[in-house]
mmCIF file of the N, C-alpha and C atoms, coordinates in Angstrom:
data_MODEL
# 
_entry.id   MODEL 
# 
loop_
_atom_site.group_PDB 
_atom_site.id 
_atom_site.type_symbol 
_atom_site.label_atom_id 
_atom_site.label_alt_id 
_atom_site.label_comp_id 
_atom_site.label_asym_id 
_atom_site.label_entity_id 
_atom_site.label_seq_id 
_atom_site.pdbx_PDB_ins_code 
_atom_site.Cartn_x 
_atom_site.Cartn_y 
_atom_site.Cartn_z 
_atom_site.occupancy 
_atom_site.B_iso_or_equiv 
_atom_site.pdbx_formal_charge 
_atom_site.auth_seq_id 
_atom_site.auth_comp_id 
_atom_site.auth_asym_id 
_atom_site.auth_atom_id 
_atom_site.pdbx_PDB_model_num 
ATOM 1   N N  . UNK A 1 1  ? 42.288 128.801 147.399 1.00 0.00 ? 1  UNK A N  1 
ATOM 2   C CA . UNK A 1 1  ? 41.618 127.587 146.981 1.00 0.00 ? 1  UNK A CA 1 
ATOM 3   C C  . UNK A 1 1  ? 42.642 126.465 146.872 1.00 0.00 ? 1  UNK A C  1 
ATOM 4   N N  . UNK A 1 2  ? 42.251 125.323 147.327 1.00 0.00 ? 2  UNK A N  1 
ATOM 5   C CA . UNK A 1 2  ? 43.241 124.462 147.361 1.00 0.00 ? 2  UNK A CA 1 
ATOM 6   C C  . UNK A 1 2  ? 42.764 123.716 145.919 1.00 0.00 ? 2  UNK A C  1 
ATOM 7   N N  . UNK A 1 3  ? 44.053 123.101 145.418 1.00 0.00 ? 3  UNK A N  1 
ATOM 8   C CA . UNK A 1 3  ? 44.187 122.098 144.359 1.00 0.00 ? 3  UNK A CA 1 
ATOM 9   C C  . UNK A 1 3  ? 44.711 120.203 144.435 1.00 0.00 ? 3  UNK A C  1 
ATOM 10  N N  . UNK A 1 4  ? 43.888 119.773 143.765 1.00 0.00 ? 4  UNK A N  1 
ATOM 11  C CA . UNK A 1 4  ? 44.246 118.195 143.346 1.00 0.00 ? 4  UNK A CA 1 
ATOM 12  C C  . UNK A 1 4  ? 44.733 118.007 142.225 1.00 0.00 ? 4  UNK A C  1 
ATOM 13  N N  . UNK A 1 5  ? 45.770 116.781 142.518 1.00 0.00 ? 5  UNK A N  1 
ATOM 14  C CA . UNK A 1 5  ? 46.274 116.367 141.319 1.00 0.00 ? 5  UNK A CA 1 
ATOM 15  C C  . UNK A 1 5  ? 46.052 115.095 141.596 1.00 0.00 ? 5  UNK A C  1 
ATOM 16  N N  . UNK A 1 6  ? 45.464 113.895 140.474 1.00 0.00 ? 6  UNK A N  1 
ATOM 17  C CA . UNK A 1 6  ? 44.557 112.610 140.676 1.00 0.00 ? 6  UNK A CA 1 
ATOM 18  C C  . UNK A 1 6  ? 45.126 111.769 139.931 1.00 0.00 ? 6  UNK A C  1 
ATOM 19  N N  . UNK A 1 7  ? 46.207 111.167 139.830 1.00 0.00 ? 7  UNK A N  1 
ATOM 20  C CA . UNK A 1 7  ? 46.693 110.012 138.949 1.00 0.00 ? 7  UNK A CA 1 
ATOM 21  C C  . UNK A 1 7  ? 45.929 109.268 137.893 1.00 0.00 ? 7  UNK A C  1 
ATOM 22  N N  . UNK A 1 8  ? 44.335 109.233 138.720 1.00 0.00 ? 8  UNK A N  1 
ATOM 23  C CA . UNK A 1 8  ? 43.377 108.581 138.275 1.00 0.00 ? 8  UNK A CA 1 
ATOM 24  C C  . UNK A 1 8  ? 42.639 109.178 137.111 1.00 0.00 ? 8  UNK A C  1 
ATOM 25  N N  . UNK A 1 9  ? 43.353 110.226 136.908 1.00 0.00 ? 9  UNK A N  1 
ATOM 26  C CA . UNK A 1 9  ? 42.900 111.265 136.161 1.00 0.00 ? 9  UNK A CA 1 
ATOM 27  C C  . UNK A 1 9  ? 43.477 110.958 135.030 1.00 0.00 ? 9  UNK A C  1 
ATOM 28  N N  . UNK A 1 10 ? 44.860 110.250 134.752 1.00 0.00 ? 10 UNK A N  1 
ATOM 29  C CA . UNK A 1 10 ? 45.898 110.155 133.555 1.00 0.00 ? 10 UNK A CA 1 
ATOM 30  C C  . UNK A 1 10 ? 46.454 108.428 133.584 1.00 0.00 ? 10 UNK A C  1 
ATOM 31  N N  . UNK A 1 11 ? 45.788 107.503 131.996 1.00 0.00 ? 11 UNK A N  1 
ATOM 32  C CA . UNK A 1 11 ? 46.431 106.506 131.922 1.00 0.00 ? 11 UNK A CA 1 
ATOM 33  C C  . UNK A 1 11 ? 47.996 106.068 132.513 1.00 0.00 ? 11 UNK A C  1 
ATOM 34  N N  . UNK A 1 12 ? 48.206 104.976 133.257 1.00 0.00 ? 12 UNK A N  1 
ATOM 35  C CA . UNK A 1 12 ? 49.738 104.722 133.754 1.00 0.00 ? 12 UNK A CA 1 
ATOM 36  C C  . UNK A 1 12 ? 49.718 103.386 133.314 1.00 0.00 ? 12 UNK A C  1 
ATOM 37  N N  . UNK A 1 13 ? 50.653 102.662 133.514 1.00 0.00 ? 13 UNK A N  1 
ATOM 38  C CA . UNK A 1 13 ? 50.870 100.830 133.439 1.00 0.00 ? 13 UNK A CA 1 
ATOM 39  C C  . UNK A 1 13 ? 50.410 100.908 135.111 1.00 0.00 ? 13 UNK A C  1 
ATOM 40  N N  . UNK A 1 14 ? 50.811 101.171 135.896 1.00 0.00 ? 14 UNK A N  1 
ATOM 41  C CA . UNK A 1 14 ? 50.621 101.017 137.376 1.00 0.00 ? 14 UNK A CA 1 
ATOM 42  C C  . UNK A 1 14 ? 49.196 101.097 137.773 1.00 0.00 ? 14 UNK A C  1 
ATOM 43  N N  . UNK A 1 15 ? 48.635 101.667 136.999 1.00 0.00 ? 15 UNK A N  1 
ATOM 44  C CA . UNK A 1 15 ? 47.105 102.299 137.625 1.00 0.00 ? 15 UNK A CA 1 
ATOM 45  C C  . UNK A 1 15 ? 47.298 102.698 138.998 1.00 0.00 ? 15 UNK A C  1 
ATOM 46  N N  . UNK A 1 16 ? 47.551 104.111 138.800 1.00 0.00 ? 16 UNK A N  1 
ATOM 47  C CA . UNK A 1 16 ? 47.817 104.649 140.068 1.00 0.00 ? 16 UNK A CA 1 
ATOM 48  C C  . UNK A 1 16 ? 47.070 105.424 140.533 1.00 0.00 ? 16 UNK A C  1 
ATOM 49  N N  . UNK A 1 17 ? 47.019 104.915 141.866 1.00 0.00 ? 17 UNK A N  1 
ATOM 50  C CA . UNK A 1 17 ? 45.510 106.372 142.230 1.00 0.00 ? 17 UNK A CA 1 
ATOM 51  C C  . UNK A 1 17 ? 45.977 107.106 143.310 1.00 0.00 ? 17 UNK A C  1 
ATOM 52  N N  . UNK A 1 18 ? 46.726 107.690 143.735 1.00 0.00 ? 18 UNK A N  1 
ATOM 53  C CA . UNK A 1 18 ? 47.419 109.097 144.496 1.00 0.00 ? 18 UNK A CA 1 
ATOM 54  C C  . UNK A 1 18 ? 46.497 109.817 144.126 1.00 0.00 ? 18 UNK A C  1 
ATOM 55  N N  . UNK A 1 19 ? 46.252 110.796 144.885 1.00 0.00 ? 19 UNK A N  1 
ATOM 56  C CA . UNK A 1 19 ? 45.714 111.971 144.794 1.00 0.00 ? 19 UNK A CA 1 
ATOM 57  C C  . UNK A 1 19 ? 46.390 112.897 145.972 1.00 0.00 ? 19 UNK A C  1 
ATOM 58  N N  . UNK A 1 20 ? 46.773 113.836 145.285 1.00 0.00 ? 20 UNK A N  1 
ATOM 59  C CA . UNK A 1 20 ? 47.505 114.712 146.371 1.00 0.00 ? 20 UNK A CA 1 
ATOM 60  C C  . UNK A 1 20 ? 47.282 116.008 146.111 1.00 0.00 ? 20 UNK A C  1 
ATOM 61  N N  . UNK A 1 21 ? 46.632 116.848 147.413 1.00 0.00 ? 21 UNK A N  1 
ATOM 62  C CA . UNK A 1 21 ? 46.052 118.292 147.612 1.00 0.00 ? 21 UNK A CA 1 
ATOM 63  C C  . UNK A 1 21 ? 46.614 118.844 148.282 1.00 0.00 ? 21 UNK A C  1 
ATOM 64  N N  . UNK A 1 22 ? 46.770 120.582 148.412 1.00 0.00 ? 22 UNK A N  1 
ATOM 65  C CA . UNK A 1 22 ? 46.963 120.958 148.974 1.00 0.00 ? 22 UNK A CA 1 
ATOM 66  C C  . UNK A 1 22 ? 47.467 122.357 148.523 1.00 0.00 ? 22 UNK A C  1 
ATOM 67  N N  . UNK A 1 23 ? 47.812 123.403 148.643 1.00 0.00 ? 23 UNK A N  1 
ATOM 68  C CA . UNK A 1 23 ? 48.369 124.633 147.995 1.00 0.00 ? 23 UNK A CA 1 
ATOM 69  C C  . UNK A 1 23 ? 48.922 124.550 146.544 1.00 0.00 ? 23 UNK A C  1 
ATOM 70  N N  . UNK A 1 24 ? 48.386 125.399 145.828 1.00 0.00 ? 24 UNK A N  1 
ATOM 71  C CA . UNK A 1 24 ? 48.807 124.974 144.177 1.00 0.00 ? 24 UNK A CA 1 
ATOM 72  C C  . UNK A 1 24 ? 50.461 124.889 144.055 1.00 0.00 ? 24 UNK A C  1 
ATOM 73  N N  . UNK A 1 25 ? 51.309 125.572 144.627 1.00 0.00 ? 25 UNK A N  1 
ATOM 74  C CA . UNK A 1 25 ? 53.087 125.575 144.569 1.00 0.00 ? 25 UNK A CA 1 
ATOM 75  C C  . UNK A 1 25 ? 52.674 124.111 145.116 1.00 0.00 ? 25 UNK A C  1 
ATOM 76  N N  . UNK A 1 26 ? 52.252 123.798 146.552 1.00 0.00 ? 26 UNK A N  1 
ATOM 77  C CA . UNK A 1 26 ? 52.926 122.266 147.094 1.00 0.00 ? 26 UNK A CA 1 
ATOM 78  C C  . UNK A 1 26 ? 52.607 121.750 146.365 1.00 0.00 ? 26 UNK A C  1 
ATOM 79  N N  . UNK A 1 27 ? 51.408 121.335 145.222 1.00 0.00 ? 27 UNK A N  1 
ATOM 80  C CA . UNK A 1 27 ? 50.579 120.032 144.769 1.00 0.00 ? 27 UNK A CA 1 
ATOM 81  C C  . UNK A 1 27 ? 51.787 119.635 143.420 1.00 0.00 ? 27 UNK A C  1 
ATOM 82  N N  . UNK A 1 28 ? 51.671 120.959 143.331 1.00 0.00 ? 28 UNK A N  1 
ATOM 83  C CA . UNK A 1 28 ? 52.879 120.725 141.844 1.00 0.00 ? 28 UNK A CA 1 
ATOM 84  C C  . UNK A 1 28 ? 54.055 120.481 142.093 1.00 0.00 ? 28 UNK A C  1 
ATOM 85  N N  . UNK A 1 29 ? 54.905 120.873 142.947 1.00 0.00 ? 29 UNK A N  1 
ATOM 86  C CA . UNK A 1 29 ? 56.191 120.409 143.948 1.00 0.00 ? 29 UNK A CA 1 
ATOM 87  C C  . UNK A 1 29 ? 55.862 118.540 144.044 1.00 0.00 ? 29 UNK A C  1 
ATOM 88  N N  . UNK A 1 30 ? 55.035 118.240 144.395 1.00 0.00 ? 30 UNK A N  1 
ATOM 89  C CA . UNK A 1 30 ? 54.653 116.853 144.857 1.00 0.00 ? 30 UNK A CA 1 
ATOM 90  C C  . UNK A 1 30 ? 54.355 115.774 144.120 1.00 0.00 ? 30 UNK A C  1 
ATOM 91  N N  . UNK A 1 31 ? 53.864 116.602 143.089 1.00 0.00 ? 31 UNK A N  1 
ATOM 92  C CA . UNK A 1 31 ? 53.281 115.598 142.061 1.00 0.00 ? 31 UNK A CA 1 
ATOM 93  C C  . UNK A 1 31 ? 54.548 115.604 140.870 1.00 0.00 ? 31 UNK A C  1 
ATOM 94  N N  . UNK A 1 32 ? 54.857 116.383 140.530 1.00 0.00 ? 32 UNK A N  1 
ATOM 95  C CA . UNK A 1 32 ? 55.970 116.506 139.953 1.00 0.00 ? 32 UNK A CA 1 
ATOM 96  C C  . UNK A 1 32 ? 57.073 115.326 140.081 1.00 0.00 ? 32 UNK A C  1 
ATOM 97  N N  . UNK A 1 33 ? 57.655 115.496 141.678 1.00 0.00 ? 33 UNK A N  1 
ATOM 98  C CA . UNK A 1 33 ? 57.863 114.490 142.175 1.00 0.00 ? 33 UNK A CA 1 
ATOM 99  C C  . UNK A 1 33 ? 57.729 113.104 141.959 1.00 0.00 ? 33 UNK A C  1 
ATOM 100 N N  . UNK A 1 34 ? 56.276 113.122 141.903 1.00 0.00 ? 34 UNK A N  1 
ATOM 101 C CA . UNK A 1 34 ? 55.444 111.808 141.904 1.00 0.00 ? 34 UNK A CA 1 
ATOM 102 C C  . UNK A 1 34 ? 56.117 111.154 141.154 1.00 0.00 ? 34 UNK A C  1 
ATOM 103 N N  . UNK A 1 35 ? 55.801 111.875 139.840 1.00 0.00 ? 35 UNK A N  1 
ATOM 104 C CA . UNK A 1 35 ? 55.655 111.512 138.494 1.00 0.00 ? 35 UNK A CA 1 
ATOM 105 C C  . UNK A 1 35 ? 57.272 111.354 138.372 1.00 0.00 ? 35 UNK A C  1 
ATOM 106 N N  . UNK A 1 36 ? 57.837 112.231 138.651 1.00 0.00 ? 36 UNK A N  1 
ATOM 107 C CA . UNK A 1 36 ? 59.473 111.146 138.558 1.00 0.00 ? 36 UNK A CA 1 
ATOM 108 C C  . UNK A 1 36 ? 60.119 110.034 138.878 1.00 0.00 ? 36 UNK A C  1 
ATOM 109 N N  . UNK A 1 37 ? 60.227 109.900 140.688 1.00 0.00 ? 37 UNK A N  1 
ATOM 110 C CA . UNK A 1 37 ? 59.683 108.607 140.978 1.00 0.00 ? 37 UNK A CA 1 
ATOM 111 C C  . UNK A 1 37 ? 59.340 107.711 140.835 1.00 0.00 ? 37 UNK A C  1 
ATOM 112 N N  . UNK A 1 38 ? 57.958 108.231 140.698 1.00 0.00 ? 38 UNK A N  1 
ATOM 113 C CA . UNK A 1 38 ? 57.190 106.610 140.248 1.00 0.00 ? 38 UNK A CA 1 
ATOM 114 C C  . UNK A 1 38 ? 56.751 106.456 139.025 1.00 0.00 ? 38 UNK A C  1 
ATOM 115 N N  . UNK A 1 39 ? 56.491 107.679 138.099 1.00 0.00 ? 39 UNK A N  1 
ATOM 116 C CA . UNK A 1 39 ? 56.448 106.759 136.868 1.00 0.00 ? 39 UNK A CA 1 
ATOM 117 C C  . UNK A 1 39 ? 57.034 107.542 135.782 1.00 0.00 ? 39 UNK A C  1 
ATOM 118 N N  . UNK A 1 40 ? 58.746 107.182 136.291 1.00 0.00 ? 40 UNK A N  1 
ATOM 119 C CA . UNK A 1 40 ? 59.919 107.567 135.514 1.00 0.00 ? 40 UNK A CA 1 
ATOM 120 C C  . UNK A 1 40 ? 60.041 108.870 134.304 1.00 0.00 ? 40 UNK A C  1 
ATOM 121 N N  . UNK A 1 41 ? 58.992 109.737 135.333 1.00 0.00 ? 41 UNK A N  1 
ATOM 122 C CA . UNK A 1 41 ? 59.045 111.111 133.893 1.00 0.00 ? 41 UNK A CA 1 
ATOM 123 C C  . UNK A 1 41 ? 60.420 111.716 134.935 1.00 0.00 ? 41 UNK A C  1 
ATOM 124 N N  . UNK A 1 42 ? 60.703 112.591 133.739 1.00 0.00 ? 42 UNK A N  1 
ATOM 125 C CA . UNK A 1 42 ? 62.151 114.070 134.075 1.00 0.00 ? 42 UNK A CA 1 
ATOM 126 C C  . UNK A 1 42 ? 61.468 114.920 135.395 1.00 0.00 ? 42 UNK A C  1 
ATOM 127 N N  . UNK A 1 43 ? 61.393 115.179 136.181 1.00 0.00 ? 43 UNK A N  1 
ATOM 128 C CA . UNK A 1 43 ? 61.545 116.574 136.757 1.00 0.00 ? 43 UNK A CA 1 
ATOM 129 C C  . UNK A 1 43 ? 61.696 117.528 135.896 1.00 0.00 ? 43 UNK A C  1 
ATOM 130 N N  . UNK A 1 44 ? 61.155 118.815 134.830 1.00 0.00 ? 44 UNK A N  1 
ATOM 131 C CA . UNK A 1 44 ? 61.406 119.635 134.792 1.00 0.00 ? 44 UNK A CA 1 
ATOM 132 C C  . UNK A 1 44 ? 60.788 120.961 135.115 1.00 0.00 ? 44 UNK A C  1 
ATOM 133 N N  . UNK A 1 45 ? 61.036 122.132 134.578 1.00 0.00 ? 45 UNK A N  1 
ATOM 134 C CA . UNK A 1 45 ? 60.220 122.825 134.540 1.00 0.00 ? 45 UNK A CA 1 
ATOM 135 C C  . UNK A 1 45 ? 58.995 122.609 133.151 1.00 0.00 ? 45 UNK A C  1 
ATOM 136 N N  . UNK A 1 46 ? 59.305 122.069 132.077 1.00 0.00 ? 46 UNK A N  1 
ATOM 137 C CA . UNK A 1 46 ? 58.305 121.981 131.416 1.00 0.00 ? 46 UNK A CA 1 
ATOM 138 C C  . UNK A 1 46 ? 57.050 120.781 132.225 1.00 0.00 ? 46 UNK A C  1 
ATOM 139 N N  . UNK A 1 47 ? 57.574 119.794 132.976 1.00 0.00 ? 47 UNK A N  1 
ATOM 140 C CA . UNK A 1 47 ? 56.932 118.646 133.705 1.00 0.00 ? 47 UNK A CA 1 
ATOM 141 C C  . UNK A 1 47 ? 56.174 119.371 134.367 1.00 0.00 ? 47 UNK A C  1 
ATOM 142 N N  . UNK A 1 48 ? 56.842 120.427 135.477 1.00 0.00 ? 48 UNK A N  1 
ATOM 143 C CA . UNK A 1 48 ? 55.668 121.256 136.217 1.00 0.00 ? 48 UNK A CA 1 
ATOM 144 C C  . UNK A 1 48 ? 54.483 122.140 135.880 1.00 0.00 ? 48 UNK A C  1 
ATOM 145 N N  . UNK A 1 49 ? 55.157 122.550 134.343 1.00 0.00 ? 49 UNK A N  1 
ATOM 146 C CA . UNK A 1 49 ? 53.926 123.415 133.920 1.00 0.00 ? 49 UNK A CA 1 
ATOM 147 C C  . UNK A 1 49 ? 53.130 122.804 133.816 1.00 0.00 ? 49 UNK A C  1 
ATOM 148 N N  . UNK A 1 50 ? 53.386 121.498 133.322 1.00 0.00 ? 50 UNK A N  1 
ATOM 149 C CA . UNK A 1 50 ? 52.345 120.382 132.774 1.00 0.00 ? 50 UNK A CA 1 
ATOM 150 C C  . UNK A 1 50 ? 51.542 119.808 134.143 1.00 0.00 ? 50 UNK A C  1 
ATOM 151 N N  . UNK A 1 51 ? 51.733 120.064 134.858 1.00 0.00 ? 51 UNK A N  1 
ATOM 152 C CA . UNK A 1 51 ? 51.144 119.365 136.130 1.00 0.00 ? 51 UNK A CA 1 
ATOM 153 C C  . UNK A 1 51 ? 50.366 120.193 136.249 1.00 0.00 ? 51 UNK A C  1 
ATOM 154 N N  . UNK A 1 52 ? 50.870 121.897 136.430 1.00 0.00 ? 52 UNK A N  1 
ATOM 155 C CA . UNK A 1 52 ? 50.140 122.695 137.005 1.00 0.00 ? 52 UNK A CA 1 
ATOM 156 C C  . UNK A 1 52 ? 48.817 123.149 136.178 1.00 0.00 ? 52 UNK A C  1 
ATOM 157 N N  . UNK A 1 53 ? 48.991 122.831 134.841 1.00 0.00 ? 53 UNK A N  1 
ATOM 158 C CA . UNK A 1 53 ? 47.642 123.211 133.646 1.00 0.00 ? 53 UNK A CA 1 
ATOM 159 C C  . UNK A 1 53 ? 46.871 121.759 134.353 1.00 0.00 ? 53 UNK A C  1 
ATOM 160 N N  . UNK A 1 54 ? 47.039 120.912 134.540 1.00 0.00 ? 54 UNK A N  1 
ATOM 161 C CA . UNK A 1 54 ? 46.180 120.048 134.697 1.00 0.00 ? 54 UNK A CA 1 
ATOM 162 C C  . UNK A 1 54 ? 45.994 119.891 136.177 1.00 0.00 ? 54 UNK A C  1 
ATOM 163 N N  . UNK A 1 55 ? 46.314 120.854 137.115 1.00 0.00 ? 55 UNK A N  1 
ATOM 164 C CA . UNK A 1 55 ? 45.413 120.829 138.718 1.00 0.00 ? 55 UNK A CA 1 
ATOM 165 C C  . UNK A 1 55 ? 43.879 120.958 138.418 1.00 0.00 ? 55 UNK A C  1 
ATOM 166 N N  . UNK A 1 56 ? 43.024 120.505 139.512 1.00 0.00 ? 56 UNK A N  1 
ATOM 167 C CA . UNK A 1 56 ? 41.761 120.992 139.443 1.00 0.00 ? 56 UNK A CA 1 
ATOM 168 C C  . UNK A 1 56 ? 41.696 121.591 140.505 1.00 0.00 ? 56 UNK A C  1 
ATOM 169 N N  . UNK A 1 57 ? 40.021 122.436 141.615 1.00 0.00 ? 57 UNK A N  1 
ATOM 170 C CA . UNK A 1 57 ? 40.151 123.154 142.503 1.00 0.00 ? 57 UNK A CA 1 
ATOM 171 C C  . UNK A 1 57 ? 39.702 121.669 143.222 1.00 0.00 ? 57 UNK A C  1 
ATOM 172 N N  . UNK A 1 58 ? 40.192 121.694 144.323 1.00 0.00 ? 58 UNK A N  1 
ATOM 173 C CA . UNK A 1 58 ? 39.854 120.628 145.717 1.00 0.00 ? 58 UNK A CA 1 
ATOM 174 C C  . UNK A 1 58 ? 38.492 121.072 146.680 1.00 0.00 ? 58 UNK A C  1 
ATOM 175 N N  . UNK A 1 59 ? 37.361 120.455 145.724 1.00 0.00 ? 59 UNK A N  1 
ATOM 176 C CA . UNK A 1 59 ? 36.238 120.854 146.208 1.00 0.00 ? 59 UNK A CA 1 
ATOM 177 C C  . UNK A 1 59 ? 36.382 119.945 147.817 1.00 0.00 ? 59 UNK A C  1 
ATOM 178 N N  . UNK A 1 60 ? 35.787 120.798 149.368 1.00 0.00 ? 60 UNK A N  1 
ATOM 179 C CA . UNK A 1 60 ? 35.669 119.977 150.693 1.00 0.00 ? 60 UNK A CA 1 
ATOM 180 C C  . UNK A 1 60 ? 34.691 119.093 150.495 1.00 0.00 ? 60 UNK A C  1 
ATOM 181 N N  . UNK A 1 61 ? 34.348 117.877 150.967 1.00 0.00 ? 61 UNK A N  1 
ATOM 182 C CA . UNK A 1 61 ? 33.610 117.014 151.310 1.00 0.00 ? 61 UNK A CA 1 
ATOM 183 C C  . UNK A 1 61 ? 32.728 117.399 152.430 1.00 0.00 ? 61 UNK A C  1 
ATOM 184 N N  . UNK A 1 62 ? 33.236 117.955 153.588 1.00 0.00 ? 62 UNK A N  1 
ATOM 185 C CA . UNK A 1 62 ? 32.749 118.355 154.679 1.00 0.00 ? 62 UNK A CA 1 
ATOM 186 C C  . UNK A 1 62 ? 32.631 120.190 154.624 1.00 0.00 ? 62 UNK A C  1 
ATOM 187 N N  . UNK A 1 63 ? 30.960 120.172 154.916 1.00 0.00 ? 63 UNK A N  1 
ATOM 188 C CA . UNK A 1 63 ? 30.698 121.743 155.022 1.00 0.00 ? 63 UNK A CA 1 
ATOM 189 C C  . UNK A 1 63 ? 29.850 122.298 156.288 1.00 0.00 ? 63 UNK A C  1 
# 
């Protein structure tokens, strides 16, 4: 099952709307990322857990 992680999902100053899917390791690899980047959190492992409790499943649009 693939997973999203939705910016739009969590207050920012930026109002950011990324949404990025794809295999639960990549989404959290990515977003993790994100969130360092662009809105100056740590990289850690506690950052990733935190990403990864808050994936949802990536329901298809197309069936």
């Amino acid at each position: 099952m693939r997973k999203i992680a939705d910016c739009r999902d969590f207050p920012s100053e930026t109002d950011c709307t990324l949404a990025i899917s794809g295999e639960e390791d990549e989404v959290v690899r990515a977003a993790s990322e994100h969130a360092a980047s662009v809105h100056g959190h740590q990289d850690s492992p506690e950052l990733r857990q935190q990403v990864r409790s808050m994936l949802k499943d990536d329901v298809p649009q197309h069936a």
